[in-house]
Every structure is written in C-alpha cells, then in structure tokens.
C-alpha positions as CSV (number, residue, x, y, z in Angstrom):
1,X,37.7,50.1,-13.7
2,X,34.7,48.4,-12.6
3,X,35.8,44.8,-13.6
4,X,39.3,44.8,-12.1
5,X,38.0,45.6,-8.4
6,X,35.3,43.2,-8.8
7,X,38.3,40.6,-10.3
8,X,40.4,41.9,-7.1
9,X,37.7,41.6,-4.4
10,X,37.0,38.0,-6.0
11,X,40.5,37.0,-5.6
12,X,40.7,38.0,-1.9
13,X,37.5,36.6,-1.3
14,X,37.5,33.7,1.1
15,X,33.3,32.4,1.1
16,X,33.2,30.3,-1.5
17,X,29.7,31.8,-1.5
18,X,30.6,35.9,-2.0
19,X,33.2,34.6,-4.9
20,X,30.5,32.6,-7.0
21,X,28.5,36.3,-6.1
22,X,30.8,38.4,-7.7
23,X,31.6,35.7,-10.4
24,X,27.8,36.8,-11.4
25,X,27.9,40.1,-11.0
26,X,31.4,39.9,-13.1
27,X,29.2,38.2,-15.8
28,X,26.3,40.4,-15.2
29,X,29.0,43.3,-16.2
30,X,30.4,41.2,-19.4
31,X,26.8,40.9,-20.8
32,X,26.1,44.7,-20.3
33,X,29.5,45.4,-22.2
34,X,28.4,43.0,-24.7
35,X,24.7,44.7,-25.5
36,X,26.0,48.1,-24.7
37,X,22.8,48.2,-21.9
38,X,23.7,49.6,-18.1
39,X,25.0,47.4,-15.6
40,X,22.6,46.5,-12.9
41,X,24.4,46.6,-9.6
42,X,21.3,46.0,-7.5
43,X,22.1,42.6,-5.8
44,X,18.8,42.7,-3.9
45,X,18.3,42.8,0.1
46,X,17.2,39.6,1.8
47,X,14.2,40.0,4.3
48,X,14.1,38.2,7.0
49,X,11.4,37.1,10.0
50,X,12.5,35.7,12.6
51,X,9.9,35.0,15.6
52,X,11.9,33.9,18.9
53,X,9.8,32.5,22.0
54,X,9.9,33.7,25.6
55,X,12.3,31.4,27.0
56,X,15.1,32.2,24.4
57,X,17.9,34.0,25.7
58,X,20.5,36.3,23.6
C-alpha cells in the first residue's frame, strides 16, 4: 500500500527536510483518496546553474 511505505520511509527518515516531503506527498495521497482523483507523484526536478571561475579547484 502506497500510504504505509510512504508512513515507513517517513519514519526512518532522518532530514527533517525529506520527512516534512513525504508528510506532503502523504497528504497529497489523503486528498486524492478523499476526491477519488489520481495521485500525483511528480515531486518536480530542481534545475540548477551553477557558473564556477577559473581559479576554482574541485
């Protein structure tokens, strides 16, 4: 079931940051159930530009 791994992988979680995550996706999931409408699992992708100059060193 859908809501207990999300529950599970919330519980094991340790960024504070990923658990509020799937606290909203858990919600998302609650409201779908709710309406009867699909769950949308698309949490996005961040872009992101990064411009380095010459003299930095990886």
């Amino acid at each position: 079931d859908v809501f207990i791994a999300i529950e599970k992988a919330k519980a094991e979680e340790e960024s504070t940051i990923a658990r509020n995550v799937l606290d909203k996706i858990l919600q998302n999931a609650k409201i779908a159930s709710n309406r009867e409408i699909p769950l949308c699992q698309d949490t996005g992708v961040a872009v992101v530009f990064l411009e380095l100059g010459q003299e930095v060193h990886i």
